[in-house]
N, C-alpha and C positions, 0 to 999 in steps of 0.2 A: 801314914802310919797304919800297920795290918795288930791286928789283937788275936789270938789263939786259945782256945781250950779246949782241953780233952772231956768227949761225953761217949762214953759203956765204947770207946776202938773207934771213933768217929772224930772229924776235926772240925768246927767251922772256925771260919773269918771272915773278917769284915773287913773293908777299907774305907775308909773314908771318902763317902759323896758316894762310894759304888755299890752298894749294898752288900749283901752278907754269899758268902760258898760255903756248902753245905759238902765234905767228903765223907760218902757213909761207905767208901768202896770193899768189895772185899770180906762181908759181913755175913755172908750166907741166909740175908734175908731174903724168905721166901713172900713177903708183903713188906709194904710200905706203912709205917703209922701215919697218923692224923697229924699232920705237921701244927696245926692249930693246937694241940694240944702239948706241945712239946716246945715248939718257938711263937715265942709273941711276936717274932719279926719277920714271920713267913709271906707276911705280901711284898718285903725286899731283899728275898730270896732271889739271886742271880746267875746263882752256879749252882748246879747240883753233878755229884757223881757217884750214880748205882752200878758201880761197875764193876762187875767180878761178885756176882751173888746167883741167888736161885729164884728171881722172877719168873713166871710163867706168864703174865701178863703185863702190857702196860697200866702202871696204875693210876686206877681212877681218881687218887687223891692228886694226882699232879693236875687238874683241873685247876684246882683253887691257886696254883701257882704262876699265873697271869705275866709275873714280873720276870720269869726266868730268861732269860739270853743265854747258856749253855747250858744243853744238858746229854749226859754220858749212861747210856744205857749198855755198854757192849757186856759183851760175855757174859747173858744173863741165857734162862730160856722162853725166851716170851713169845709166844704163836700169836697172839690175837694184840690188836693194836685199838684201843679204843677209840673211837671219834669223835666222843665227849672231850676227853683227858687230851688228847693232841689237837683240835678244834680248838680249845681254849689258851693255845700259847702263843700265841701271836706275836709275841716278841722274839723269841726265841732267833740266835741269828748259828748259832750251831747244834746239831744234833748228831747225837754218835749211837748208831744203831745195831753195827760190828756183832758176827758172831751170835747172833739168834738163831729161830725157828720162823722168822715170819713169811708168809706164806703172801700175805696183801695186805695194803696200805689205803686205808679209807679215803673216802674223795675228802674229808677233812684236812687233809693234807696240806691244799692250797691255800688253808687259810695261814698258812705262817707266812706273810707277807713280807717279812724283815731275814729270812731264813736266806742263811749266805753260804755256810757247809753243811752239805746232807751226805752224811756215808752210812751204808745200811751193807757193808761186805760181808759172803760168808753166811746166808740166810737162806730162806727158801722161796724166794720171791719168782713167782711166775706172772706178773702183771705191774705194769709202774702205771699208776692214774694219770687220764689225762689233766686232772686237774694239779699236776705237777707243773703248767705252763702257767701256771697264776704266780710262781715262785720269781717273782722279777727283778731280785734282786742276788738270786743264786750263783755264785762265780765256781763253786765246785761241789761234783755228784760223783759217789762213788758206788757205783752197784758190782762191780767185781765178783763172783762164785756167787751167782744165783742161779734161778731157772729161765731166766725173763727170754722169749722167742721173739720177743718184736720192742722196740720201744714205740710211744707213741708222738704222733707228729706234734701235738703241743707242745714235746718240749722245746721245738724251735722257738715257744714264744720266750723264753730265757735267755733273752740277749744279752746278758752283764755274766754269759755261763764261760769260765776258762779255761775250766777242767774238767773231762769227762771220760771217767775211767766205768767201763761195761765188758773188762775180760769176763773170759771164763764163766759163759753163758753160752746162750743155745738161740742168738742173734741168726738171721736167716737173710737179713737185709735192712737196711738203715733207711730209714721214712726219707721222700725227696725232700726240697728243700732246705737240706743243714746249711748251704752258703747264708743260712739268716742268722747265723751265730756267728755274729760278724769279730766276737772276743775269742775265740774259741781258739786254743793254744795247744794245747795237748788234747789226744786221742787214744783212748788205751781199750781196741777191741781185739785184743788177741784171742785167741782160743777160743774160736765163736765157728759160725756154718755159713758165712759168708762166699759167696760168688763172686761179688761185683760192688762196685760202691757207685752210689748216687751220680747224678748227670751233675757236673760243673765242681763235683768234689773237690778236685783239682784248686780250684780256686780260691780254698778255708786259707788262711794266713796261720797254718802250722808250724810250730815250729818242732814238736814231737809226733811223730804217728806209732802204733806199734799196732802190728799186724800179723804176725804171724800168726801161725797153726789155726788157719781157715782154709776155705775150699775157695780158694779165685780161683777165676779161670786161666789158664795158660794161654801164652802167645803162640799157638796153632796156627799160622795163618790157612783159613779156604775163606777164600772171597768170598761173600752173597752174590749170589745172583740173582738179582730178584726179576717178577716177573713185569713186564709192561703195568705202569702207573696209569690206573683206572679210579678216578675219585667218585665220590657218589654228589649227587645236584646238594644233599643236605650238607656236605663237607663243602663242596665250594664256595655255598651261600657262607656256611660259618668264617670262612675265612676269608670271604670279604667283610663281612661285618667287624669282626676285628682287626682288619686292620684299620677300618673308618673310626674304631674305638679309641686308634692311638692316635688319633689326628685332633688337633687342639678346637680346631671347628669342623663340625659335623655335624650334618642335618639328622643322620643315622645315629649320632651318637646321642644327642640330645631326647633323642624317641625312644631310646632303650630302657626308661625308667618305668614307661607305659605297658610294658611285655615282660611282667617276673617269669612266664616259664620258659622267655627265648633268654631272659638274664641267666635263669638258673643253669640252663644249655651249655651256653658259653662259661660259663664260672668252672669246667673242668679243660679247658682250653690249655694247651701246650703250648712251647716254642720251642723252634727247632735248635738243636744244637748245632747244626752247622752256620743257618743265614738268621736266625731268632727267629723266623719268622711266624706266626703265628696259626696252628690248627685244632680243630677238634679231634682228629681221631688220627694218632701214631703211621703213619705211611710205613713205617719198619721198625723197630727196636733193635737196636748193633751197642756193639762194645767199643771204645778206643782204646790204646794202651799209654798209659798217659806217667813218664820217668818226673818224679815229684825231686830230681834234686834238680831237674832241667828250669822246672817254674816255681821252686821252693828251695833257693840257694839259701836259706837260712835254716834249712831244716835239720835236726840235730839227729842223721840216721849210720847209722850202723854200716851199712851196704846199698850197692846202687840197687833201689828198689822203684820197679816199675808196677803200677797195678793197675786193674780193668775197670773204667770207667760206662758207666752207661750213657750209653746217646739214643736221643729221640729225633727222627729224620722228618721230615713233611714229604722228601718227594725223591726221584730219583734223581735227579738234579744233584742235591745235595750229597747223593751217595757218595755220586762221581766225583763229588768235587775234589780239587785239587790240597791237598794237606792232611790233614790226617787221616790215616787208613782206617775204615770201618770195617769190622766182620760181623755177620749173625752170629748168633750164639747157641750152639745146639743144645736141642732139647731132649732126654731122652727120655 
């Protein structure tokens, strides 16, 4: 049973067991009052929506509101995000930040733990914190018409993420390891400065991508030719070493915990896209051109769409090998 009354163009309600929503949408307020002062019920406060006013700040009185689980800030103009006031909501499992001025989001961020949708479209965002990888229970991100040039690699720590929409930004290249967003369903970087996608991209279990109006490279074919395979004594030592790392007994591998700065060495170690096989230092950087309806028959695309995958070689070996064609990638 929900219960309703009108206060000065505002609604709340309650339900029963769920606590009380709070709609002040609409209002032209340019602050937020002292909800303690207004509601005796404001520690089970669970909804709130400031939506369609003239905020200029995130307000600091949403601190005291601990208990919220959504809250709707769009179309306000808020520049500055307090890390006090969003630090302290840690319940909070939606947030609608749509349509602002915000420029950067505090490392406070990460502490919304229970945070499930995050859209913040339409802002001025030239940075996502890394401490957006503490969000582990995140299933959809929407940053769509910001400034953002790069996202960061923690957000691969968000493996429960399904949907991730980053159009219409100023994306230059997507952090390696996205195959660790092993939920990851939809991809929406269109209209971005894109070349090339990540090494094993191919292999996300999408079922939407959209891509357009970026700068991929084109299917040019000129071969590499690369010059005679000269490894250096420290490259070959690294890649013995690692492979004694993948072997279940090993006298090498047991001894590794004795040597943090040969650990730290090896801790930026590749594997090649053609044999896996394991190196310290890139033998080539090539592209493959890789048809996603070929290995993504579930994919819901528009047109046969091929795009340029990056590969990391160990050797010439691998160049040659037999299946997919590699090219370098000219630099100019």
């Amino acid at each position: 049973m929900a219960h309703g009354l009108a206060l000065r163009g505002t609604v709340i309600r309650a339900s029963c067991g769920r606590g009380y929503s709070l709609n002040l949408n609409s209002n032209r307020l340019k602050s937020v009052p002292e909800f303690s002062t207004i509601l005796s019920m404001s520690l089970k406060l669970t909804e709130l929506n400031l939506g369609n006013n003239a905020l200029r700040e995130f307000p600091v009185v949403l601190s005291h509101l601990g208990s919220l689980t959504k809250l709707d800030l769009y179309n306000n103009k808020i520049a500055v995000v307090s890390p006090d006031a969003i630090g302290n909501l840690g319940n909070l499992v939606v947030l609608n930040l749509n349509h602002n001025n915000i420029q950067r989001l505090p490392p406070e961020i990460g502490r919304l733990r229970k945070l499930q949708h995050f859209s913040i479209v339409d802002n001025k965002l030239e940075e996502l914190p890394g401490e957006v990888g503490c969000l582990k229970k995140l299933s959809e991100l929407n940053l769509t018409y910001n400034n953002l040039s790069s996202l960061p690699k923690q957000l691969y720590f968000c493996r429960n993420l399904i949907k991730l929409y980053a159009a219409r930004n100023r994306l230059t290249n997507l952090p390696e390891g996205i195959t660790a967003l092993i939920k990851l369903r939809v991809l929406d970087v269109a209209g971005n400065m894109l070349s090339i996608f990540p090494v094993e991209f191919h292999l996300l279990h999408l079922t939407e991508l959209y891509c357009d109006g970026n700068w991929l490279i084109k299917l040019e074919p000129v071969p590499l030719l690369p010059q005679p395979q000269m490894l250096s004594l420290k490259e070959l030592a690294a890649r013995l070493v690692l492979l004694e790392v993948r072997k279940k007994f090993s006298l090498i591998k047991r001894s590794l915990p004795h040597y943090p700065e040969l650990n730290d060495l090896l801790s930026s170690s590749r594997c090649c896209t053609e044999c896996n096989g394991p190196f310290l230092g890139t033998w080539v950087e090539c592209v493959h051109f890789v048809s996603l309806q070929k290995v993504r028959t579930e994919m819901n695309l528009r047109s046969w769409l091929t795009i340029p995958v990056r590969a990391l070689l160990c050797s010439y070996n691998c160049f040659r090998a037999e299946g997919p064609c590699y090219y370098g990638v000219e630099t100019k």
